[in-house]
N, C-alpha and C positions, 0 to 999 in steps of 0.2 A: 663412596658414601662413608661417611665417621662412623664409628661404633662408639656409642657412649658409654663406659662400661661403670657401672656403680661398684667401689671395693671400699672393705673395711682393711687396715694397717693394723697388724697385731702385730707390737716392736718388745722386744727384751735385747736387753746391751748386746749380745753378740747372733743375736738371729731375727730378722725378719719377716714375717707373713706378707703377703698380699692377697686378699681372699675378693675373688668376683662374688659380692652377694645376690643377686641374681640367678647364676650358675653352678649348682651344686656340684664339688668337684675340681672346678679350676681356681686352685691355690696351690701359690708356687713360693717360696722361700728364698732368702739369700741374706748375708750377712748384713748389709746395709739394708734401707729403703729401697734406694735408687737399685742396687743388687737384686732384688726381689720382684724392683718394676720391669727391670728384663727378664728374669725367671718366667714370670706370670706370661708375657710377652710372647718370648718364647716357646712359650706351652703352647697356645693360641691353635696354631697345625694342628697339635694332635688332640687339642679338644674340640675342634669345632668337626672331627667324624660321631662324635658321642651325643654330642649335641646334634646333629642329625639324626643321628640312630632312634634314639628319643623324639624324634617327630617334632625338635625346636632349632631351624639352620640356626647358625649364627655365622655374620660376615667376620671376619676378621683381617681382613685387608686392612684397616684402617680403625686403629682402638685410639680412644681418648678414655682415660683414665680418668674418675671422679672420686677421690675420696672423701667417701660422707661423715664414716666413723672412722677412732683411731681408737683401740684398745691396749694397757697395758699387757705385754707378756710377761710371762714368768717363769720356771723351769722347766714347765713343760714345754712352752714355745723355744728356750735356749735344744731340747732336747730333739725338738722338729715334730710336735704337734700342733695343730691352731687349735686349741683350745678352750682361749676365753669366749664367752656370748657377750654380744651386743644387742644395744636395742635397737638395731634394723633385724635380728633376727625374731624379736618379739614380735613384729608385725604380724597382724590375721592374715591367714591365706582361707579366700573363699573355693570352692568347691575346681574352679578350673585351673588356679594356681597351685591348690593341692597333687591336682593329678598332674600337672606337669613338674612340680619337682620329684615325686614317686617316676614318672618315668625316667626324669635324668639319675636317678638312682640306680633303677634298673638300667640303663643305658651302662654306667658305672659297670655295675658289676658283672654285665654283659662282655665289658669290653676288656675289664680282668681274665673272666673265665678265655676268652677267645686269645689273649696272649698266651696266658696255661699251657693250652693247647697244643701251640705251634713253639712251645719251646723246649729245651733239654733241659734234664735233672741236673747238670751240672752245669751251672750260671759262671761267666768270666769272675773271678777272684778283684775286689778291691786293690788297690795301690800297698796297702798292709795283709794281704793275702785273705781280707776277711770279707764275711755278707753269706746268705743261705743258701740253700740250692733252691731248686723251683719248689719243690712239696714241703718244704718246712715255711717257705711264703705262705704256701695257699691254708696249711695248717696255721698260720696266724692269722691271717686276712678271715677266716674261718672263727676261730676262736673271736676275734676284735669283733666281727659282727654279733655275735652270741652274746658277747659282753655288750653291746649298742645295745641289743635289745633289751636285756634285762634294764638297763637305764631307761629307756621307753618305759618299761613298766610292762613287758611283754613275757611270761613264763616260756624258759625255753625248754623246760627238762621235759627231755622225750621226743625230742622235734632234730630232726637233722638241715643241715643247713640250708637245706632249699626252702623247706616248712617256715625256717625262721624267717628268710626274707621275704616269700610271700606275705607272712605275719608283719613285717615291719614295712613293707608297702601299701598291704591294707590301713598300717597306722596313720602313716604318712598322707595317703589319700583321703582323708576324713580333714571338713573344712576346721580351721581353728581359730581361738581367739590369741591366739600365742603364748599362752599358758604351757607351763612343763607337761610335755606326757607321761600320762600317767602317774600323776602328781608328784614325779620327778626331780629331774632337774633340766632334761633338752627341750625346749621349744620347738616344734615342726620344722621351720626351717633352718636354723642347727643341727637338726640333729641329718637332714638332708645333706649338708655342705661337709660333715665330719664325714659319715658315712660313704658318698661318691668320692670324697677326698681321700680316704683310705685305701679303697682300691684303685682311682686311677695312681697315685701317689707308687704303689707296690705293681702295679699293670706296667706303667713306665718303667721303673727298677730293672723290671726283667726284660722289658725290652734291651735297655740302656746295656744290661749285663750280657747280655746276648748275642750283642753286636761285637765282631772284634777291636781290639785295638782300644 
């Protein structure tokens, strides 16, 4: 059976997005388009365990590609963030589209921490001898969700990083008209697709780095 998969195309001259909007999380990059549609592709394996974890299978034996939107990139996307919002991310999410993006969140970050885990403080070296070890990742992936939330519109001082993400799945979970949270600037489901895409994005890294060869 076909997967219909809905993505939005975030393109700047030298880097591409593919973002499943549906699937908070699975977006994959590559210099071209077509780069990027196998990136995404690609990824497929290892995101359809997360999207189970989360209590949502997903087939992917068989993807058909829809792109509904296409957004300009811009340095940040040259730099390897998907950062622009579209308007599929405006859309309302009522009360059971809520909780299911909050779980592939958690699923998300679930599936970071369990790489963490099982890996050494010393990560395989880049081709230029460069990239962090495992604790200065999870020190960022840390600090970037603290920052997510303050853009939520979430106070994080005083709260350790477990605090905050129960606080930003509580956010997440609450139905919406697609309005910024917290009078913001992420809309619910942006700030879903950022946030699962941050750490599977740096979950993979350390897999990838892990592996030899």
């Amino acid at each position: 059976m076909t997967h219909r998969l809905r993505a939005a195309v975030e393109a700047a001259p030298k880097r591409t997005f593919l973002i499943a909007l549906d699937w908070p999380g699975w977006a994959r990059a590559g210099r071209t388009e077509e780069a990027a549609v196998d990136a995404l592709l690609a990824a497929a394996p290892r995101f359809a365990p997360v999207a189970e974890r989360a209590g949502y299978p997903i087939d992917v034996g068989e993807i058909e590609i829809d792109v509904s939107e296409r957004l300009p990139g811009d340095a940040n996307t040259e730099f390897g963030v998907p950062r622009q919002i579209g308007l599929s991310d405006a859309q309302p999410t009522d009360e059971r589209e809520a909780a299911r993006l909050a779980a592939l969140v958690r699923a998300s970050w679930d599936a970071f921490d369990e790489v963490v885990a099982a890996a050494p403080e010393e990560l395989r070296k880049g081709p230029r001898g460069g990239g962090r070890n495992r604790s200065k990742i999870v020190d960022h992936v840390d600090g970037a969700d603290a920052a997510y939330a303050s853009v939520m519109g979430i106070r994080t001082r005083g709260l350790d990083v477990t605090a905050i993400r129960m606080a930003m799945l509580d956010l997440l979970r609450v139905p919406s008209d697609g309005s910024p949270l917290g009078g913001k600037k992420w809309p619910v489901r942006y700030a879903a697709r950022r946030i699962a895409w941050h750490a599977l994005d740096h979950a993979w890294e350390i897999e990838d780095r892990t592996r030899p060869g």
